[in-house]
C-alpha positions as a Markdown table, in Angstrom:
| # | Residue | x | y | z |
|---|---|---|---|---|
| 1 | Unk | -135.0 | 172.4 | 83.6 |
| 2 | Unk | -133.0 | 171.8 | 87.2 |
| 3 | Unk | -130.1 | 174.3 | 87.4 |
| 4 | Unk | -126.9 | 172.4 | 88.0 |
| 5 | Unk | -124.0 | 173.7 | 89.6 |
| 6 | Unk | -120.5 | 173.9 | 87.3 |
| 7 | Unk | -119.0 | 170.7 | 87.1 |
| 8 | Unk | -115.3 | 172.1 | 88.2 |
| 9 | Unk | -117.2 | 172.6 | 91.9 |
| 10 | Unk | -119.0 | 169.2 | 92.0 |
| 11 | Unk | -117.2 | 165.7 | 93.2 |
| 12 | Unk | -119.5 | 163.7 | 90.9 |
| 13 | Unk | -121.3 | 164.7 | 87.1 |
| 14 | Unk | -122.7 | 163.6 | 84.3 |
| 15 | Unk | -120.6 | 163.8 | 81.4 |
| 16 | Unk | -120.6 | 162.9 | 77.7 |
| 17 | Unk | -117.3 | 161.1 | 76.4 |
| 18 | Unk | -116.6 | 163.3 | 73.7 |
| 19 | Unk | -113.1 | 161.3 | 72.5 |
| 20 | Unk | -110.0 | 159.1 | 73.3 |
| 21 | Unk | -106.3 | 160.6 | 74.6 |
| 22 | Unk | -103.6 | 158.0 | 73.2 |
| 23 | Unk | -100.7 | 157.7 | 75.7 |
| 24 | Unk | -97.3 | 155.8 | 74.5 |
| 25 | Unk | -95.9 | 156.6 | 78.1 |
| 26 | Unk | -97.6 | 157.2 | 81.1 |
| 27 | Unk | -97.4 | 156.4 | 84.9 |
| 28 | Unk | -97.2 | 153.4 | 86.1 |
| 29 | Unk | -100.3 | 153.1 | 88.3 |
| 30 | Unk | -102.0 | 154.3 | 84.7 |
| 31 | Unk | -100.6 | 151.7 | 82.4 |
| 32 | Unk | -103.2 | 149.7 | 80.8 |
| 33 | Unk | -106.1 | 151.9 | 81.6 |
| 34 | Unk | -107.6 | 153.9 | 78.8 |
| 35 | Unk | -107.6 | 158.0 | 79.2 |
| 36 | Unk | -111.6 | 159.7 | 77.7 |
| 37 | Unk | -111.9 | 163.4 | 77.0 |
| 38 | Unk | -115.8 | 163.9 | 78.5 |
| 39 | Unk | -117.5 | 166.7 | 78.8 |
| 40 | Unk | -120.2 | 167.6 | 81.2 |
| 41 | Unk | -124.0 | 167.8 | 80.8 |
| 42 | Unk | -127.1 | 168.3 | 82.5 |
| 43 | Unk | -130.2 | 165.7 | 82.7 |
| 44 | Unk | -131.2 | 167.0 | 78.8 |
| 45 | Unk | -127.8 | 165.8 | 77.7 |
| 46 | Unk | -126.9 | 169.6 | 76.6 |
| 47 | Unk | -123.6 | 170.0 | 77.6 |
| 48 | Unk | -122.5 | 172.6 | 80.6 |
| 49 | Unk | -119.7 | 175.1 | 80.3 |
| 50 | Unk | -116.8 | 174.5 | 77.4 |
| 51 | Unk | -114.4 | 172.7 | 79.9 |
| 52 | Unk | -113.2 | 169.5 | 78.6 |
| 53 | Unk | -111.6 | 166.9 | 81.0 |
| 54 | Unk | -109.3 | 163.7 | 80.6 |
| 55 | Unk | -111.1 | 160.5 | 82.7 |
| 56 | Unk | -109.7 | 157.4 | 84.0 |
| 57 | Unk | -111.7 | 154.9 | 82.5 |
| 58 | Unk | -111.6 | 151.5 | 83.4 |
| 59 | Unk | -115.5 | 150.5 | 82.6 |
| 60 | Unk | -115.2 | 150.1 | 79.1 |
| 61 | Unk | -116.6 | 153.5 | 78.1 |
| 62 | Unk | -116.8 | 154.9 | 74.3 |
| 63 | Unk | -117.4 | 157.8 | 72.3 |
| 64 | Unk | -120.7 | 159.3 | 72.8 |
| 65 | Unk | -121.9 | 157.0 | 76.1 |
| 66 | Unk | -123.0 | 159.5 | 79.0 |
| 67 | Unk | -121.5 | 158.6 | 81.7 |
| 68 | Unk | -120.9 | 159.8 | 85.9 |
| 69 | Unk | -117.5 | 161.0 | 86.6 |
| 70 | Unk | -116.0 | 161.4 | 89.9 |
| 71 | Unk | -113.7 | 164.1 | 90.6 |
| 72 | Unk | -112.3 | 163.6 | 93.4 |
| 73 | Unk | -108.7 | 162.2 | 94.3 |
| 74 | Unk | -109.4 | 160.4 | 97.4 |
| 75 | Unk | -112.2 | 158.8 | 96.3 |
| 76 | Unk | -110.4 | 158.4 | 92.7 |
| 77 | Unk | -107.6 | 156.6 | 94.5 |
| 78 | Unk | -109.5 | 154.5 | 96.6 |
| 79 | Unk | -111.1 | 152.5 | 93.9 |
| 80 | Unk | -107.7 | 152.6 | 91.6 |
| 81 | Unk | -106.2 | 150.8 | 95.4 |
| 82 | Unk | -103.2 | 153.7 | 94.7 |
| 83 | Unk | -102.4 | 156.2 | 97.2 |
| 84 | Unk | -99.9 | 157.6 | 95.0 |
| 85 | Unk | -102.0 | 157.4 | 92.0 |
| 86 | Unk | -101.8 | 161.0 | 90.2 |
| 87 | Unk | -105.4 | 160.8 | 89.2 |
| 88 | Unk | -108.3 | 162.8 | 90.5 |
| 89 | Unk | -110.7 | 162.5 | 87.3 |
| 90 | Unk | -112.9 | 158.8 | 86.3 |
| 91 | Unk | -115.6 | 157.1 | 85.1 |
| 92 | Unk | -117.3 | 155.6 | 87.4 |
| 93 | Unk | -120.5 | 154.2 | 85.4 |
| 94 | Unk | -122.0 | 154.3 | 82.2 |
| 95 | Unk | -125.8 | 155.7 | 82.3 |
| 96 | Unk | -128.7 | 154.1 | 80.3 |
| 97 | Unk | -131.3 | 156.5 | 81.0 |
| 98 | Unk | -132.2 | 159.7 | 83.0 |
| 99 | Unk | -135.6 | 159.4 | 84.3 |
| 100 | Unk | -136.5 | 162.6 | 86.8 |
| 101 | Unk | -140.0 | 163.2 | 88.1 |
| 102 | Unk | -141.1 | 167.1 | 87.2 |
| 103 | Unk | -141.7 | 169.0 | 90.1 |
């Protein structure tokens, strides 16, 4: 098994969506995008640590995909095309398989 770092000190993890946050009001650069509680995991799939986070998600993600989540608010922003977006957490792809070669 690879030892991965904690996911609050990486930009970029793998993460399992783990459930949906409903929003009736919400910022403006948000509006229209759907909010994911993930949590992250290592190349097993077992998840890392008991921190939960809320994820941007604007690929169309679901309960119980593993995805990659950026966390980083430049970056974050960047793709959102917001500046003043107050977002630093999202999905950024949706994996279909982990394939590593043992060392």
């Amino acid at each position: 098994m690879r030892k991965i770092k904690k996911p609050e000190l990486q930009k970029m993890f793998l993460a399992k969506v783990k459930g949906n946050l409903v929003s009736t009001q919400k910022n403006e650069y948000l509006k229209g995008h759907k909010l994911l509680i993930v949590q992250a995991i290592d190349f097993d799939g077992n998840f890392i640590g008991s921190s939960e986070y809320i994820a941007l998600d604007l690929i169309d993600a679901g309960i119980g995909d593993t995805v990659i989540v950026a966390r980083e608010g430049d970056a974050v922003q960047q793709i959102l095309g917001h500046g003043n977006a107050p977002v630093n957490t999202m999905i950024i792809a949706i994996v279909d398989d982990v394939d590593l070669a043992e060392k």
